[in-house]
Biotite code that builds the C-alpha atoms (Angstrom):
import biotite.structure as struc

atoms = struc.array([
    struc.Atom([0.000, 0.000, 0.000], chain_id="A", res_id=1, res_name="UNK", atom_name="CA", element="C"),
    struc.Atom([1.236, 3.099, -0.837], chain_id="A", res_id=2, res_name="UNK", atom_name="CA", element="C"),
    struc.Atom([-0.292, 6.559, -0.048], chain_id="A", res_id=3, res_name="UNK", atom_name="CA", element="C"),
    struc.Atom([1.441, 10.256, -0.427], chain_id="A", res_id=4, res_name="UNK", atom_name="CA", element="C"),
    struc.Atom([4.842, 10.555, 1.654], chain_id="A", res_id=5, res_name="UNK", atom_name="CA", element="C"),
    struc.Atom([3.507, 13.400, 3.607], chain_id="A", res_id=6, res_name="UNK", atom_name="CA", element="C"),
    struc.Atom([-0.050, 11.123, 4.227], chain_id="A", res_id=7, res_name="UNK", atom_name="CA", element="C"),
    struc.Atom([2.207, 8.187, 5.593], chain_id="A", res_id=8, res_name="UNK", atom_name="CA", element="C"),
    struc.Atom([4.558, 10.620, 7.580], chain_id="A", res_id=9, res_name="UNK", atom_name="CA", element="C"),
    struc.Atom([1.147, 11.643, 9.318], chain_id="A", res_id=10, res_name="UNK", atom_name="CA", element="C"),
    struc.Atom([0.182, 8.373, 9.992], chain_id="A", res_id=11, res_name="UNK", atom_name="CA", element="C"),
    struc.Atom([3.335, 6.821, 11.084], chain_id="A", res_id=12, res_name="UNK", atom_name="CA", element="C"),
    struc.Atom([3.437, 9.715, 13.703], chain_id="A", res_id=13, res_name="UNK", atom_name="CA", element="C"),
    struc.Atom([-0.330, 9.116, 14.652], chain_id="A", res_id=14, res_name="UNK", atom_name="CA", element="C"),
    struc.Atom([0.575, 5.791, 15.652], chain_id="A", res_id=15, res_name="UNK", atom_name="CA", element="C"),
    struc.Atom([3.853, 6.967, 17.830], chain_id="A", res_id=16, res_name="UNK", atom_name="CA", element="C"),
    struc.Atom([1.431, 9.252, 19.453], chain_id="A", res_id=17, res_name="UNK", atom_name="CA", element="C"),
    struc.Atom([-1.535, 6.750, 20.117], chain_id="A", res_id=18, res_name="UNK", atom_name="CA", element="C"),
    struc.Atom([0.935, 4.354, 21.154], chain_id="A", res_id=19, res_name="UNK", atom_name="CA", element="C"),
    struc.Atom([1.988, 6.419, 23.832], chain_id="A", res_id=20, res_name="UNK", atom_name="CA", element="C"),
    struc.Atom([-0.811, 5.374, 25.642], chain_id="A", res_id=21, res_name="UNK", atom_name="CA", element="C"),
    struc.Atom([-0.071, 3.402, 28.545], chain_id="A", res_id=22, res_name="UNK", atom_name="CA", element="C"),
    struc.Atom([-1.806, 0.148, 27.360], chain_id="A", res_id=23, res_name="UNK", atom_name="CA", element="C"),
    struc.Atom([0.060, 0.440, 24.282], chain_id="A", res_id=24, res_name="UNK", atom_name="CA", element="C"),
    struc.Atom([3.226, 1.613, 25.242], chain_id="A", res_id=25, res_name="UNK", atom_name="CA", element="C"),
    struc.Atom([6.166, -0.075, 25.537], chain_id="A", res_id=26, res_name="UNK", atom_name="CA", element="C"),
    struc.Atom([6.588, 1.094, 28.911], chain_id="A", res_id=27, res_name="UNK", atom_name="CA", element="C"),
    struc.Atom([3.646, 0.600, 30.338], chain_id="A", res_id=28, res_name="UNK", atom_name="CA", element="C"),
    struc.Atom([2.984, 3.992, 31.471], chain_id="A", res_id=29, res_name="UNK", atom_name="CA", element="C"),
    struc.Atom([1.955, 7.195, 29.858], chain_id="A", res_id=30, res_name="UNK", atom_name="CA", element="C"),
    struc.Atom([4.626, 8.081, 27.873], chain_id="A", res_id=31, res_name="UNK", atom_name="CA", element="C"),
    struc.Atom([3.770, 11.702, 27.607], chain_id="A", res_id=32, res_name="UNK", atom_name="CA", element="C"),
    struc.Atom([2.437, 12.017, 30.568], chain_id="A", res_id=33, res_name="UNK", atom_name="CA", element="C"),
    struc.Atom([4.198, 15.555, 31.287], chain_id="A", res_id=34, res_name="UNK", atom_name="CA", element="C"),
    struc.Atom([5.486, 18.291, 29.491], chain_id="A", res_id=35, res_name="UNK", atom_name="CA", element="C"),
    struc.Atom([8.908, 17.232, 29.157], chain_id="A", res_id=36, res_name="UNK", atom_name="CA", element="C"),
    struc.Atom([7.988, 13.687, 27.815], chain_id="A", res_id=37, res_name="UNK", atom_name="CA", element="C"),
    struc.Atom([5.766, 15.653, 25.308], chain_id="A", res_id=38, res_name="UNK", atom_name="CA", element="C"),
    struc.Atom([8.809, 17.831, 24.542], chain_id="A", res_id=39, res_name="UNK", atom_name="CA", element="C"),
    struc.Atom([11.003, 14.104, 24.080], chain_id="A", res_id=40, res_name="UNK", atom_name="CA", element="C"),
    struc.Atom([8.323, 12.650, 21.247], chain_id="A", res_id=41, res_name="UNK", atom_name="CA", element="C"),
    struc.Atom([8.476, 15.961, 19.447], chain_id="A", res_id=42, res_name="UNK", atom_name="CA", element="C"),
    struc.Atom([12.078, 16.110, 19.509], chain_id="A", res_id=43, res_name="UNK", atom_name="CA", element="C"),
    struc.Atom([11.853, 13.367, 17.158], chain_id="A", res_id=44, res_name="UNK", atom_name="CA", element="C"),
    struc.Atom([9.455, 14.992, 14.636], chain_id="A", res_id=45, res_name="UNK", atom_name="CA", element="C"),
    struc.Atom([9.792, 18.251, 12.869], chain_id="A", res_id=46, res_name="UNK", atom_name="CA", element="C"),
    struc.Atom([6.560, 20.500, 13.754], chain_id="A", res_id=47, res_name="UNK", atom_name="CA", element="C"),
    struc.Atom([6.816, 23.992, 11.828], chain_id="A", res_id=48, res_name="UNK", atom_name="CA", element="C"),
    struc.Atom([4.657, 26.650, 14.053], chain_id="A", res_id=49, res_name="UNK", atom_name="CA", element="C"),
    struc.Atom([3.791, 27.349, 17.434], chain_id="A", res_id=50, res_name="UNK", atom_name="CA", element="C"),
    struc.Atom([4.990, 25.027, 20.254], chain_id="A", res_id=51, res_name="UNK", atom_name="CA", element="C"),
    struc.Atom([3.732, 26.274, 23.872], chain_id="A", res_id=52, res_name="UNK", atom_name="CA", element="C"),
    struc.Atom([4.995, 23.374, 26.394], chain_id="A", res_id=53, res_name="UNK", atom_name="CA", element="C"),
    struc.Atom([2.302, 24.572, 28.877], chain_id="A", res_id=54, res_name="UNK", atom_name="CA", element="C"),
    struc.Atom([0.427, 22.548, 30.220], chain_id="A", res_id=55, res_name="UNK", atom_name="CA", element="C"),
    struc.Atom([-2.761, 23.658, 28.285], chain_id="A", res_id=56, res_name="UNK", atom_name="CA", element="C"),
    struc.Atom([-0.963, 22.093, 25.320], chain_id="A", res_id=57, res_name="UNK", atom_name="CA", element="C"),
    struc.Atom([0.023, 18.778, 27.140], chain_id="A", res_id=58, res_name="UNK", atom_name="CA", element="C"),
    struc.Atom([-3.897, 18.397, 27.793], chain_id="A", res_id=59, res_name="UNK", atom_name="CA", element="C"),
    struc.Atom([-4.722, 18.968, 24.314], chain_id="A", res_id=60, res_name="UNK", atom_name="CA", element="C"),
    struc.Atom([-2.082, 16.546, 22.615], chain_id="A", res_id=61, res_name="UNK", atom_name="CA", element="C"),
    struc.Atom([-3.460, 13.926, 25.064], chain_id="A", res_id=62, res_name="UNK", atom_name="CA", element="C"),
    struc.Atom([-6.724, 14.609, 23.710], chain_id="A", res_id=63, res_name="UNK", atom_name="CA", element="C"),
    struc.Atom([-5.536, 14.456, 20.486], chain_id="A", res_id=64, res_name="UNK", atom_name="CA", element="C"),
    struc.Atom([-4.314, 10.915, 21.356], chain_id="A", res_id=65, res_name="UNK", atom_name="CA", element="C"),
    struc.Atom([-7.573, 9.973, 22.279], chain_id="A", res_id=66, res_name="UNK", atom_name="CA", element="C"),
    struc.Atom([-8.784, 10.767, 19.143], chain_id="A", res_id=67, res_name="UNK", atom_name="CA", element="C"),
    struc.Atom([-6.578, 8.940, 17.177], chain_id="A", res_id=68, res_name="UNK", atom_name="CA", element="C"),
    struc.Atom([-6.991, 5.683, 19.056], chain_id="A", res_id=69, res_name="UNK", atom_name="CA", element="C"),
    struc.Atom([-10.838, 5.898, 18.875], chain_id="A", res_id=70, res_name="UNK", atom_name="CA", element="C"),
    struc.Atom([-10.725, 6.730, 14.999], chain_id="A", res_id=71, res_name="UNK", atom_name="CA", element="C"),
    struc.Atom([-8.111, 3.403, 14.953], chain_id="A", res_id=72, res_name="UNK", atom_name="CA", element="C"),
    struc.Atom([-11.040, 1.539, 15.753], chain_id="A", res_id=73, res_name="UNK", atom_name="CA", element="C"),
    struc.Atom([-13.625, 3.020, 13.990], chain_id="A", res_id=74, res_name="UNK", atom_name="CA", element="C"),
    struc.Atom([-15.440, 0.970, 10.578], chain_id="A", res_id=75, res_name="UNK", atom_name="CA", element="C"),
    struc.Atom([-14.929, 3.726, 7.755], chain_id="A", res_id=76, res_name="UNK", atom_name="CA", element="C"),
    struc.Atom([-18.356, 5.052, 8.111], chain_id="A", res_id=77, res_name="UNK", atom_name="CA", element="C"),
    struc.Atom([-17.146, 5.722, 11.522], chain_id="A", res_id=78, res_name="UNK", atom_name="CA", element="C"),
    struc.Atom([-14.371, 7.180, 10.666], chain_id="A", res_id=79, res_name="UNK", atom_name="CA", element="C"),
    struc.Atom([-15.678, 10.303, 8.539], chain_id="A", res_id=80, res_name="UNK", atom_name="CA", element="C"),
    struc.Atom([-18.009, 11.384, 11.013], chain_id="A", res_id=81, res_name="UNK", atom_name="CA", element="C"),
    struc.Atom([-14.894, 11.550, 13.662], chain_id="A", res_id=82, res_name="UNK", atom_name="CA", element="C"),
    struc.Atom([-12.698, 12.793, 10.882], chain_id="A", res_id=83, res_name="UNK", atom_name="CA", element="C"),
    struc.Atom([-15.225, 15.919, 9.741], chain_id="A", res_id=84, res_name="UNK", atom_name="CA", element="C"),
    struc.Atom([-15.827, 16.573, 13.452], chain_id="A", res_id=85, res_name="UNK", atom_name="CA", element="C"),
    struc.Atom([-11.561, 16.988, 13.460], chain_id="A", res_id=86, res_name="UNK", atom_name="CA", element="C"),
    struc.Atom([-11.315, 19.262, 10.557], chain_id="A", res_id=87, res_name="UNK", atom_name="CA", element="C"),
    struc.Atom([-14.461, 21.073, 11.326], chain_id="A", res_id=88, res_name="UNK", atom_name="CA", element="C"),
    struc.Atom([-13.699, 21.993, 15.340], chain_id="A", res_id=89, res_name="UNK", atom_name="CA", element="C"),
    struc.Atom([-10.564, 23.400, 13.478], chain_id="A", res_id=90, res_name="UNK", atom_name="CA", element="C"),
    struc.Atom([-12.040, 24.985, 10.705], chain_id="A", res_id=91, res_name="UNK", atom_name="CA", element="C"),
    struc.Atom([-9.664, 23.645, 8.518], chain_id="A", res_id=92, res_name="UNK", atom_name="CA", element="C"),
    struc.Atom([-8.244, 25.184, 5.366], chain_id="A", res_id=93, res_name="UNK", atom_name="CA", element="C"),
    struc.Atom([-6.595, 23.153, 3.224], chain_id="A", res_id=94, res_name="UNK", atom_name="CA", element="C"),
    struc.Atom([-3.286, 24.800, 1.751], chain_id="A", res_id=95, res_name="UNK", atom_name="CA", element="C"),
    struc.Atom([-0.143, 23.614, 0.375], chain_id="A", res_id=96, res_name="UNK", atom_name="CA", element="C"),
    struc.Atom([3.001, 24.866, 1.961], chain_id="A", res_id=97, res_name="UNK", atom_name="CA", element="C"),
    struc.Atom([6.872, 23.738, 1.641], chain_id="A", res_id=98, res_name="UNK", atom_name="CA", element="C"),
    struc.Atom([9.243, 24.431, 4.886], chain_id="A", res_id=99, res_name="UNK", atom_name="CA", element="C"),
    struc.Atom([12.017, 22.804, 6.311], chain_id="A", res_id=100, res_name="UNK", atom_name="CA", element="C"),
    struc.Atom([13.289, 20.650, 3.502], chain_id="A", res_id=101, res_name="UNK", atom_name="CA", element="C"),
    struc.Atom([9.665, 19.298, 2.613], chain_id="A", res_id=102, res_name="UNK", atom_name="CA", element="C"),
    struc.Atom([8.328, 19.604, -1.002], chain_id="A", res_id=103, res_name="UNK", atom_name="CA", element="C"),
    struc.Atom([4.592, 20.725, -1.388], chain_id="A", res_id=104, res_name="UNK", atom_name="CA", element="C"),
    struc.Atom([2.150, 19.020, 1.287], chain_id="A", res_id=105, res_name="UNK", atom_name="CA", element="C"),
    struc.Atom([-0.939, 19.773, 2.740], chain_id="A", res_id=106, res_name="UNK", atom_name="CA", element="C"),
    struc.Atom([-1.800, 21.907, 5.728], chain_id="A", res_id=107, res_name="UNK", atom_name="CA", element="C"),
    struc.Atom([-5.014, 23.258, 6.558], chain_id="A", res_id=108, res_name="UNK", atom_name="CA", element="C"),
    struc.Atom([-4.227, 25.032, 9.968], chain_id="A", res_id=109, res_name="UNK", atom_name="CA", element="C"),
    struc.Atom([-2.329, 28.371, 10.650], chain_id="A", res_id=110, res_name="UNK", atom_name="CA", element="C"),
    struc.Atom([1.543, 28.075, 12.104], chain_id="A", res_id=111, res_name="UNK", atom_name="CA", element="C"),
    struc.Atom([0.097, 29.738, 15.228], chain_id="A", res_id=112, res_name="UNK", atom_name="CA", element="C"),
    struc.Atom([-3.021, 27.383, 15.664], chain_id="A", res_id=113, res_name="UNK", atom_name="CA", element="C"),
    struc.Atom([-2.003, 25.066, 19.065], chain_id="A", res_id=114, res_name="UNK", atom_name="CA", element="C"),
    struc.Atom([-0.442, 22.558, 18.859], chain_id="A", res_id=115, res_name="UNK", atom_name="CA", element="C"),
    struc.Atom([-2.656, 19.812, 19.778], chain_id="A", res_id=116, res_name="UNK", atom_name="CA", element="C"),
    struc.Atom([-4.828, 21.469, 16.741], chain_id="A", res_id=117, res_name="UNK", atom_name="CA", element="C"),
    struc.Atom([-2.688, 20.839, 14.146], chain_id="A", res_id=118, res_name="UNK", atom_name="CA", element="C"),
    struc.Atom([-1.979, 17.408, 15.031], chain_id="A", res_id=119, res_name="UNK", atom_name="CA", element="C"),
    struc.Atom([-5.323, 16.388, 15.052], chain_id="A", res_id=120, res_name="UNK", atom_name="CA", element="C"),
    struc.Atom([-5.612, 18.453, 11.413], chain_id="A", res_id=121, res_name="UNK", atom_name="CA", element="C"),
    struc.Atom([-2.751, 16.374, 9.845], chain_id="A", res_id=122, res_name="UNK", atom_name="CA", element="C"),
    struc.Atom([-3.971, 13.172, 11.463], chain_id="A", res_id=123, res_name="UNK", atom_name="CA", element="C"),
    struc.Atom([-7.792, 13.893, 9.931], chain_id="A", res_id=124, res_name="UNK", atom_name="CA", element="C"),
    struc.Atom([-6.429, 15.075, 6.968], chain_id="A", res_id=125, res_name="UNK", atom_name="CA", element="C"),
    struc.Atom([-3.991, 11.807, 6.490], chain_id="A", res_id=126, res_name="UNK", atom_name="CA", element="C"),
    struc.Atom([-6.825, 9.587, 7.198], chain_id="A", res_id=127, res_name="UNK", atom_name="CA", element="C"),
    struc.Atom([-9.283, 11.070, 4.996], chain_id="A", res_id=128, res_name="UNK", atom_name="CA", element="C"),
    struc.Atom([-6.971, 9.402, 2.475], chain_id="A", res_id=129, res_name="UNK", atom_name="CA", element="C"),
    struc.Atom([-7.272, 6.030, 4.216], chain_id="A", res_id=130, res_name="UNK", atom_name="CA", element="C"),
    struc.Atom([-11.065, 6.294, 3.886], chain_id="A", res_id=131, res_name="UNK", atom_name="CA", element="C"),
    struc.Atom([-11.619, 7.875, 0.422], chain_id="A", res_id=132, res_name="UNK", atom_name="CA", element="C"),
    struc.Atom([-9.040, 4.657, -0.721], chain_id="A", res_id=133, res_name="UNK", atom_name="CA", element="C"),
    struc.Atom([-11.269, 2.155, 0.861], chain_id="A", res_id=134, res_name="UNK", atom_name="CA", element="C"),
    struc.Atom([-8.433, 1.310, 3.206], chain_id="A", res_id=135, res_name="UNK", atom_name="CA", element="C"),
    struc.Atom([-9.429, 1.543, 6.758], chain_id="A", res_id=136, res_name="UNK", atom_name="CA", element="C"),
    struc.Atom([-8.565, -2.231, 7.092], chain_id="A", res_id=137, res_name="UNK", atom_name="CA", element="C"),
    struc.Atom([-4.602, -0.672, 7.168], chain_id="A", res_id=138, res_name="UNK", atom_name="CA", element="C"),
    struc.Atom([-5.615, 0.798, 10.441], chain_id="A", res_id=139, res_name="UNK", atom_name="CA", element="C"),
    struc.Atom([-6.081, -1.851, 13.230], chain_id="A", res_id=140, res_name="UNK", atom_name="CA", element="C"),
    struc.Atom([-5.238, -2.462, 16.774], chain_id="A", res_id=141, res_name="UNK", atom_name="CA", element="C"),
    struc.Atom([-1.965, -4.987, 17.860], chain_id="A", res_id=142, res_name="UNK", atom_name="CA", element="C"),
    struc.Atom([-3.090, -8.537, 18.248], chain_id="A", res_id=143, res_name="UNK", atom_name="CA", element="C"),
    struc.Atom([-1.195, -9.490, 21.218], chain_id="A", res_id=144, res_name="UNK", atom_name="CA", element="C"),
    struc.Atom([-3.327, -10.255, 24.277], chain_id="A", res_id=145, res_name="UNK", atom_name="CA", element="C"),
    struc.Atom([-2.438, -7.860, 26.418], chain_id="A", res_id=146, res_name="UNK", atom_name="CA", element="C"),
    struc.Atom([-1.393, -5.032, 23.953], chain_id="A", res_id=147, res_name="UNK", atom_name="CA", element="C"),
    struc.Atom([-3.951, -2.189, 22.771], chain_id="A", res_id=148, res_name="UNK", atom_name="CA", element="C"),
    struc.Atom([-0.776, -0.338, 20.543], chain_id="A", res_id=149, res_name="UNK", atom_name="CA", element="C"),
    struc.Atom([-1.989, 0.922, 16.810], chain_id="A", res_id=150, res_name="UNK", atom_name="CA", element="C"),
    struc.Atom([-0.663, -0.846, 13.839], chain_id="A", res_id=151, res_name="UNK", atom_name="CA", element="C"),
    struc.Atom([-0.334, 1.061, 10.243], chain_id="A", res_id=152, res_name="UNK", atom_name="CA", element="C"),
    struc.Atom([-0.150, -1.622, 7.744], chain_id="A", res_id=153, res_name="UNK", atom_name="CA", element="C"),
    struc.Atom([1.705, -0.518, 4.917], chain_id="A", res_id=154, res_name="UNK", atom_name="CA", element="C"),
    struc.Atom([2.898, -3.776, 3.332], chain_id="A", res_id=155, res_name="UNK", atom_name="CA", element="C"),
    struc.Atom([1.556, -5.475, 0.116], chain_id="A", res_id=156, res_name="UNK", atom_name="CA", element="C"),
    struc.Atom([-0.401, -8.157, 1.359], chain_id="A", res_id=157, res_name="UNK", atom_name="CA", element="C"),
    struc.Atom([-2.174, -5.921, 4.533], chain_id="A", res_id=158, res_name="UNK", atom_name="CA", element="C"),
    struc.Atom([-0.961, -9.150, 7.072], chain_id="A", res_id=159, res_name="UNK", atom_name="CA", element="C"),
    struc.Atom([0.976, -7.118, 9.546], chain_id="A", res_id=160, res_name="UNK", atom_name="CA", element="C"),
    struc.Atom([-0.526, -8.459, 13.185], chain_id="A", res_id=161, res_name="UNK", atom_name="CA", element="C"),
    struc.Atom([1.336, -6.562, 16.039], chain_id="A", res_id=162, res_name="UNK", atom_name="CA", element="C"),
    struc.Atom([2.557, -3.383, 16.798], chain_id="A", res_id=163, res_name="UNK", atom_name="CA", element="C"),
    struc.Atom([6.290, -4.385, 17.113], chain_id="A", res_id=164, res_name="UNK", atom_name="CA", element="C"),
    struc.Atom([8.661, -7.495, 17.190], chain_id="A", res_id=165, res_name="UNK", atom_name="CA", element="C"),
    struc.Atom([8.565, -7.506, 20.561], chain_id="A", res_id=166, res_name="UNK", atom_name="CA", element="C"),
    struc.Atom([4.588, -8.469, 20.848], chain_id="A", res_id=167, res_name="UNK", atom_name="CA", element="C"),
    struc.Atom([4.913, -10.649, 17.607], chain_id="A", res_id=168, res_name="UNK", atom_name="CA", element="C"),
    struc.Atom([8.037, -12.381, 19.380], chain_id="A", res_id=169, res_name="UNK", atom_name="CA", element="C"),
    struc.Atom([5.802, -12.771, 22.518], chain_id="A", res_id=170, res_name="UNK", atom_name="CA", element="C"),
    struc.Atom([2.971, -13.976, 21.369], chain_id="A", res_id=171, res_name="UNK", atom_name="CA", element="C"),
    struc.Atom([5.096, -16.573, 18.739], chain_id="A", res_id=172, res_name="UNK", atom_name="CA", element="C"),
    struc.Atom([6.529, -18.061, 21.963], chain_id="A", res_id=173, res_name="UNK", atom_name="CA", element="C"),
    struc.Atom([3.075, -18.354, 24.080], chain_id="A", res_id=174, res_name="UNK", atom_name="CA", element="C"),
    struc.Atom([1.983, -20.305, 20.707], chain_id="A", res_id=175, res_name="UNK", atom_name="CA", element="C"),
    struc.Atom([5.076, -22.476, 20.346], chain_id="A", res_id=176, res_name="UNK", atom_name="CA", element="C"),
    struc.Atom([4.888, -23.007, 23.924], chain_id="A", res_id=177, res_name="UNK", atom_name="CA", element="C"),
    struc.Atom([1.191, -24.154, 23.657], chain_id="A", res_id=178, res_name="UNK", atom_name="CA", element="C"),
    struc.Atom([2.246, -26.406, 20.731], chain_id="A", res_id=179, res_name="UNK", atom_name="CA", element="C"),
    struc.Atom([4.942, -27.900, 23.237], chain_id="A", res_id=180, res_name="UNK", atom_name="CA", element="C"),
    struc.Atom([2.503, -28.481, 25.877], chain_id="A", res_id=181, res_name="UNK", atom_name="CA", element="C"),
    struc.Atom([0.057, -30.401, 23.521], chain_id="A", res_id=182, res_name="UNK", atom_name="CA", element="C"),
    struc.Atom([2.931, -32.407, 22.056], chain_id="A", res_id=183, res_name="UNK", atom_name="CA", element="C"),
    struc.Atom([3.595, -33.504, 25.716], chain_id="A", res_id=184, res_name="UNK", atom_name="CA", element="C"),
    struc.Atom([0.549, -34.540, 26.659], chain_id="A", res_id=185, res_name="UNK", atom_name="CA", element="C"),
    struc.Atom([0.156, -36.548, 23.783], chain_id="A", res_id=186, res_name="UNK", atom_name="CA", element="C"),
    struc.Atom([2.998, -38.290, 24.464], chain_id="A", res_id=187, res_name="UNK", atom_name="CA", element="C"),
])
């Protein structure tokens, strides 16, 4: 599957954010729980605009997160009515701009608009390319038992199952392990 490079960037950060989420995280705990951990996942990004690291903003990036998990789980019908209610609250204006070493993408908030706002706008407007292609199925939820992390599926055959090696590795030893303990009882 292949969408537009600044649609997957979106995405792949959407799913770093959601899986911040203490029953997805690797951690186990909130991973941007304060301002400084919020300050730590955007290091790793480049955000043009406004950046506050007040506590206002913390709030709103957490609700952000929520958003993006429940859309994650959405069917695509779902999914536009939580995706219009996104770009609406924002009163999104679609633009194209080019910063920071990035050809022409899409925007459709203001530099200054907060934070939280214009990740919610690039989420909404990365996954109204997910649902106009018919490919919500990309979007799912980790398999692993005890895992809720988001998965973006962006191989050919859509069979990715877990949100990283370590749950697939988990879960492929709990099976083998099962296997063993049939094999033994058969015995």
């Amino acid at each position: 599957m292949q969408f537009a490079h600044d649609t997957e960037e979106s995405l792949e950060f959407a799913v770093e954010l959601g899986n911040t989420d203490p029953g997805a995280s690797r951690s186990g705990t909130d991973e941007i729980a304060t301002r400084e951990l919020l300050a730590e996942l955007l290091g790793r990004y480049v955000f043009s605009g406004r950046i506050d690291g007040d506590d206002e903003e913390l709030r709103d990036v957490l609700r952000t997160r929520d958003q993006i998990r429940r859309v994650w789980t959405l069917d695509r019908d779902a999914a536009v009515l939580e995706v219009n209610g996104m770009l609406e609250e924002a009163q999104a204006m679609p633009y194209l701009a080019r910063h920071d070493g990035y050809d022409w993408h899409l925007h459709a908030t203001k530099p200054d608009a907060p934070l939280g706002e214009r990740m919610r706008v690039e989420a909404a407007l990365a996954l109204t390319d997910v649902i106009r292609m018919d490919e919500m199925q990309r979007l799912r939820i980790c398999e692993a038992d005890d895992c809720t992390g988001l998965i973006l599926d962006l191989s050919r055959n859509g069979s990715k199952r877990f949100c990283s090696a370590r749950c697939g590795s988990r879960m492929n030893m709990i099976a083998f392990r099962k296997r063993k303990g049939a094999q033994g009882q058969e015995g």
